[in-house]
N, CA, C and O of each residue as an XYZ file, in Angstrom:
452
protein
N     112.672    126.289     80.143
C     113.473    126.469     78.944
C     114.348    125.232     78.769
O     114.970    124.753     79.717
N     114.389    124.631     77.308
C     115.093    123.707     77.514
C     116.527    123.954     77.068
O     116.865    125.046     76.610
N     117.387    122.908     77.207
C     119.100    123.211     77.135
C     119.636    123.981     75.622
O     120.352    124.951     75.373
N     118.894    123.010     74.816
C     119.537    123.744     73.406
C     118.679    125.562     73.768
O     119.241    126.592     73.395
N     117.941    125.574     74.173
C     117.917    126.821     73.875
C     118.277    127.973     74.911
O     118.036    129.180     74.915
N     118.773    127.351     75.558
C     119.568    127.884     76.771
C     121.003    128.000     76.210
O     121.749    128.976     76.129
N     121.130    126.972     75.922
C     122.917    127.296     74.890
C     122.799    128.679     73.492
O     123.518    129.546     72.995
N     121.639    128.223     73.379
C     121.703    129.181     71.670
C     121.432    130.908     72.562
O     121.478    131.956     71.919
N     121.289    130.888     73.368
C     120.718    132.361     74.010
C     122.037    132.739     74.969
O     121.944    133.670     75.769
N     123.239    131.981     74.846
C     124.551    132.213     75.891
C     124.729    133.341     74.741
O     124.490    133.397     73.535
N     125.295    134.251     75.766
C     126.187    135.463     75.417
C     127.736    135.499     75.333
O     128.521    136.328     74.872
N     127.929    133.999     76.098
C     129.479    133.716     76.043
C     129.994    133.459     75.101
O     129.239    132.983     74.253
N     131.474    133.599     74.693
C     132.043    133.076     73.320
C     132.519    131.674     73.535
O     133.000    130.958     72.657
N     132.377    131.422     74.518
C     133.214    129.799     74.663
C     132.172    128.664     75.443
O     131.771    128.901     76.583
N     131.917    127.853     74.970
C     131.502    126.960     75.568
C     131.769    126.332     76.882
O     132.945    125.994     77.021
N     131.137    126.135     77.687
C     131.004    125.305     79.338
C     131.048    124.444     79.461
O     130.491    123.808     78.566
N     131.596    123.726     80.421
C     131.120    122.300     80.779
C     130.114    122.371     81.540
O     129.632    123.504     81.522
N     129.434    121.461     82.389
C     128.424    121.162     83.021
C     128.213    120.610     84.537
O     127.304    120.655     85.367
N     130.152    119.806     84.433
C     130.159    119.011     85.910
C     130.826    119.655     86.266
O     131.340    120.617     85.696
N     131.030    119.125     87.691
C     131.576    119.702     88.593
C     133.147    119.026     88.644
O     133.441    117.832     88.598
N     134.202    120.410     88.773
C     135.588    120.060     88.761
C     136.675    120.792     89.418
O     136.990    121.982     89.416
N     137.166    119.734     89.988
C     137.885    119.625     91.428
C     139.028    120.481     90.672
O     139.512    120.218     89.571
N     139.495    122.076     91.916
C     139.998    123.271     91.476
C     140.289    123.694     92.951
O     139.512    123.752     93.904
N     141.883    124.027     92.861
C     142.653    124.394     93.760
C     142.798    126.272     93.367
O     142.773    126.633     92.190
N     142.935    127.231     94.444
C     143.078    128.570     94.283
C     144.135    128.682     95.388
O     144.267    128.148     96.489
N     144.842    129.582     94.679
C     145.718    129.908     96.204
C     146.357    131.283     95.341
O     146.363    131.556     94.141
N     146.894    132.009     96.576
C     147.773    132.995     95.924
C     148.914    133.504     97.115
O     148.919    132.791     98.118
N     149.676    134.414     97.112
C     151.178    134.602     97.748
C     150.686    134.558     99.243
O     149.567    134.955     99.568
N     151.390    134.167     99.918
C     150.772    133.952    101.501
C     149.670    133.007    101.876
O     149.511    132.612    103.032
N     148.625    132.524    100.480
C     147.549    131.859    101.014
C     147.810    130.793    100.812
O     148.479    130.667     99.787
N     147.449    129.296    101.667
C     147.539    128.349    101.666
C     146.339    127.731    100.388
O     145.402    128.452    100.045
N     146.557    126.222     99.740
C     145.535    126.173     98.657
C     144.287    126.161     99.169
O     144.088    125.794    100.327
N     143.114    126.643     98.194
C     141.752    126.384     98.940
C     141.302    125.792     97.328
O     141.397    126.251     96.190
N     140.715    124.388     97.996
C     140.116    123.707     97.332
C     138.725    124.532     97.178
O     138.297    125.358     97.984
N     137.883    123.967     95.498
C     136.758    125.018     95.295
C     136.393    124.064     94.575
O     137.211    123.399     93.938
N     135.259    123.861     94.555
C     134.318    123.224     93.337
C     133.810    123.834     91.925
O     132.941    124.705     91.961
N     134.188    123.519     91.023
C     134.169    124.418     89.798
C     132.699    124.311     89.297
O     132.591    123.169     88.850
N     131.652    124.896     89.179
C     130.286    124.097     88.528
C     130.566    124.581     87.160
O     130.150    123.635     86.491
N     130.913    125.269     86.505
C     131.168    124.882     84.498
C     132.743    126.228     84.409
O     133.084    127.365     84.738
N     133.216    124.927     83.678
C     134.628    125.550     83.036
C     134.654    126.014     81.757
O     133.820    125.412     81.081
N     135.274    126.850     81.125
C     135.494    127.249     80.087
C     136.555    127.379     79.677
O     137.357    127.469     80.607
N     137.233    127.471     78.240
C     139.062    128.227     77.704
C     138.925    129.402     77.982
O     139.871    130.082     77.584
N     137.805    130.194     78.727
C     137.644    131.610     79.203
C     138.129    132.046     80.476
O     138.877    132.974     80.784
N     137.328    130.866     81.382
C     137.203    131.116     83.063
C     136.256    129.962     83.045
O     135.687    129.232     82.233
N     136.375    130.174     84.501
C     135.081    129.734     85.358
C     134.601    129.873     86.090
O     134.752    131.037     86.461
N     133.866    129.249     86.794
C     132.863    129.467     87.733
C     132.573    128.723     88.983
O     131.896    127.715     88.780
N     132.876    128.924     90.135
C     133.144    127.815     91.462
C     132.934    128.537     92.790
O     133.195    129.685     93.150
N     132.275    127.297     93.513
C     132.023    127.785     94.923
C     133.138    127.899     95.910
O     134.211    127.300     95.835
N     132.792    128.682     96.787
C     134.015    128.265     97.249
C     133.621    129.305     98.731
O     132.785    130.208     98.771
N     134.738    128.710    100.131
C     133.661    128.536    101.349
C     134.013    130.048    101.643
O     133.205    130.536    102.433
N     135.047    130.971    101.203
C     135.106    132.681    102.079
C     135.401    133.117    100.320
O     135.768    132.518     99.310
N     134.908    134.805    100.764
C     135.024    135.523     99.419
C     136.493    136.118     99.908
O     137.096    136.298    100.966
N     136.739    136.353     98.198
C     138.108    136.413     97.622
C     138.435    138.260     97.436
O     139.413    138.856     97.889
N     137.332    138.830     96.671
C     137.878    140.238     96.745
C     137.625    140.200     95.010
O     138.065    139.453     94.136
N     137.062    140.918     94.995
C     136.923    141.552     93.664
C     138.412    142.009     93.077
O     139.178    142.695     93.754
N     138.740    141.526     91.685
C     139.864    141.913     90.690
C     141.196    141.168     91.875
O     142.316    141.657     91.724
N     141.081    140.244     92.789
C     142.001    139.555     93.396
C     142.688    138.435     92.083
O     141.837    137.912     91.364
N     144.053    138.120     91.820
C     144.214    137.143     91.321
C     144.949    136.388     91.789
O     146.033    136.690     92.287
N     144.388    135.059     91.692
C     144.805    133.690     92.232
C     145.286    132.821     91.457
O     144.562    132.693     90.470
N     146.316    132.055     91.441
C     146.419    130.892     90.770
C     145.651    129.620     90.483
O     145.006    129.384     91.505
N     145.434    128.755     89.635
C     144.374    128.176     89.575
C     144.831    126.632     89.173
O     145.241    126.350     88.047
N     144.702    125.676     90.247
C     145.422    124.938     89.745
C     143.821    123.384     89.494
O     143.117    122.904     90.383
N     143.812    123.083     88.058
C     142.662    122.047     87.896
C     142.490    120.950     87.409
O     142.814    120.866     86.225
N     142.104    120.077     87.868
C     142.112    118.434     87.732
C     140.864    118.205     86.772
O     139.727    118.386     87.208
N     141.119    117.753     85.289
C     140.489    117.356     84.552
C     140.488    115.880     83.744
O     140.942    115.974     82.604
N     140.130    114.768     84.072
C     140.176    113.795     83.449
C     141.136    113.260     83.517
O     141.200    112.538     82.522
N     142.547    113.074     84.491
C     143.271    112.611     85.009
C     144.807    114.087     84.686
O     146.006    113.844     84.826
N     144.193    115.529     84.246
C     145.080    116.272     83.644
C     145.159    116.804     84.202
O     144.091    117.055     84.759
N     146.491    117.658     84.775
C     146.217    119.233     85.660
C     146.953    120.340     84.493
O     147.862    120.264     83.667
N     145.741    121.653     85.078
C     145.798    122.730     84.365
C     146.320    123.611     84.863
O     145.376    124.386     84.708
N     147.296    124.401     85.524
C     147.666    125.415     85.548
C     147.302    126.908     85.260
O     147.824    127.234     84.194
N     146.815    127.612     85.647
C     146.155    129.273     84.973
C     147.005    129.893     86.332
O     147.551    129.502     87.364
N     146.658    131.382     85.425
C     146.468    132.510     86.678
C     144.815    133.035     86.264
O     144.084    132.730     85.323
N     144.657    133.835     87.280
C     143.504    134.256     86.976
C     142.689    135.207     87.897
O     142.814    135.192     89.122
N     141.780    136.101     87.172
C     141.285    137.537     88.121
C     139.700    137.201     88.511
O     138.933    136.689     87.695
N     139.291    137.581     89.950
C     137.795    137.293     90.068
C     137.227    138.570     89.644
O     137.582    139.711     89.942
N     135.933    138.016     88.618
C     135.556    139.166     88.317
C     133.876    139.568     88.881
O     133.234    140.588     88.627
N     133.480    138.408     89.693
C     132.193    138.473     90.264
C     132.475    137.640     91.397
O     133.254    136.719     91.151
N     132.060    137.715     92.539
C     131.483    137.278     93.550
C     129.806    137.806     93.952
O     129.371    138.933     93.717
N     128.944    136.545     94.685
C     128.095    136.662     95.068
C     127.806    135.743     96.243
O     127.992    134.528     96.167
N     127.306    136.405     97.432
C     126.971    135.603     98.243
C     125.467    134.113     98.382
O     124.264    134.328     98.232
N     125.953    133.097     98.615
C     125.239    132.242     98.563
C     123.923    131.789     99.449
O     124.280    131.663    100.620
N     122.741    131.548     99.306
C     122.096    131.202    100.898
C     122.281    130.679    101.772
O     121.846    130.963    102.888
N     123.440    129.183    101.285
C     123.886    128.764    102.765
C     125.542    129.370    102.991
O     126.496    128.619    103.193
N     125.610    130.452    102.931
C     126.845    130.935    103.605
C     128.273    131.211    102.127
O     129.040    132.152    101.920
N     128.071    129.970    101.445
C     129.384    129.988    100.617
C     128.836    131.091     99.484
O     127.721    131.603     99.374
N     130.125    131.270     98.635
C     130.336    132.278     97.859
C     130.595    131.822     96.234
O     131.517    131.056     95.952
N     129.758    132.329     95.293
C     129.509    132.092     93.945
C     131.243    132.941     93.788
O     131.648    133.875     94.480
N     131.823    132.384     92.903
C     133.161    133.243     92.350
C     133.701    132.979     90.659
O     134.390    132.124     90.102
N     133.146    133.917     90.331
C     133.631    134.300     88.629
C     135.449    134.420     88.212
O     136.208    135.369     88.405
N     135.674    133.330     87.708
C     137.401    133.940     87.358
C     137.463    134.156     85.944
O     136.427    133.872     85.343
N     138.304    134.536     85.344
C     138.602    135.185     84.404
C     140.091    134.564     83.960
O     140.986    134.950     84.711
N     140.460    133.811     83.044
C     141.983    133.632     82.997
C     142.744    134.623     82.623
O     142.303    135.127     81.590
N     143.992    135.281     83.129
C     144.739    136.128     82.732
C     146.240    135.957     81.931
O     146.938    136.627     81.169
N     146.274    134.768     82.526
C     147.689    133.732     82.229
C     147.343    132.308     81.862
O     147.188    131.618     82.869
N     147.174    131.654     80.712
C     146.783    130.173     80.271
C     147.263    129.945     78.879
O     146.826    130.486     77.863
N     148.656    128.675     79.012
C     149.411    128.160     77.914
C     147.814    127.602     76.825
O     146.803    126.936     77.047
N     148.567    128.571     75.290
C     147.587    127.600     74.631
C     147.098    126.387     74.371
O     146.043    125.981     73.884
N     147.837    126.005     74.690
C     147.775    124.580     74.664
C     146.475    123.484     75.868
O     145.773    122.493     75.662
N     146.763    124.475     77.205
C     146.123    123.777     78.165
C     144.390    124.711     77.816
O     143.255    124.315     78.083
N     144.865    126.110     77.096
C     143.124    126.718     76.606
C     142.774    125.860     75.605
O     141.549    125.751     75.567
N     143.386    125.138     74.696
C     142.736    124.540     73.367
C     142.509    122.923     73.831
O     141.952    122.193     73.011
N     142.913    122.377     75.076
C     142.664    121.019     76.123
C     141.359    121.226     76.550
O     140.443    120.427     76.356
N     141.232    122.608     77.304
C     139.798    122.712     77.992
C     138.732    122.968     76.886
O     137.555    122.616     76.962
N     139.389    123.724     75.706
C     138.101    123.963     74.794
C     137.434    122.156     74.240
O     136.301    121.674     74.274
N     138.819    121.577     73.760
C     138.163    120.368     73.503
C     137.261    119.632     74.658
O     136.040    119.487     74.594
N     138.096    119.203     75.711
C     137.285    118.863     76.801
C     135.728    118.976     76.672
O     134.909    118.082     76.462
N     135.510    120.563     76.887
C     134.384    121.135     77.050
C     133.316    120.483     75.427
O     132.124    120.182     75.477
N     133.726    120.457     74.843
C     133.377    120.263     73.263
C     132.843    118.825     73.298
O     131.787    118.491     72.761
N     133.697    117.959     74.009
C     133.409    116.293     74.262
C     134.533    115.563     73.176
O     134.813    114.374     73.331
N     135.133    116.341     72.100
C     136.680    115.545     71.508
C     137.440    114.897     72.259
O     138.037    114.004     71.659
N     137.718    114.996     73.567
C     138.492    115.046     74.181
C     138.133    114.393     75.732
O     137.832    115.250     76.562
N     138.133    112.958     76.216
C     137.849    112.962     77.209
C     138.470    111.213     77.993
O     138.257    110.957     79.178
């Protein structure tokens, strides 16, 4: 299948990015854990990351975009275990200034980079 029609068949309302982006999680007691983001959205995203988190856990989300950091809170709403050990993790933003959602939408869009 190729990309445009992989985009035209998303069920998502917001557009993704594609690369990979360097994303800090932490929450009360936990020290930060760096995570690799594989596509961001003004929705959530989506990142590996090396121990699972806990379903409906929320973490703070702190993310380095193009020399910008983003700030969120945010709820996991999927985990899945990976073949070599690490863990697929779905977030969800719960807390994100409009401003830094209408940054990532452009971002993601390519206005903005």
């Amino acid at each position: 299948m190729n990309v445009d029609a992989l985009i035209r068949s998303e069920r998502r309302s917001e557009k993704r990015s594609a690369g990979e982006v360097s994303v800090f999680l932490s929450t009360p007691g936990m020290p930060s854990l760096p995570v690799t983001a594989l596509n961001v959205s003004a929705s959530g995203l989506y990142c590996i990351c090396s121990t699972p988190l806990g379903d409906l856990t929320r973490v703070d989300v702190l993310m380095r975009l193009s020399q910008i950091e983003i700030e969120a809170r945010a709820v996991v709403i999927r985990e899945e275990e990976q073949p070599d050990g690490s863990w697929g993790v779905g977030l969800f933003y719960t807390r994100i200034s409009l401003e830094d959602r209408k940054l990532i939408s452009d971002l993601v869009d390519g206005s903005k980079l």
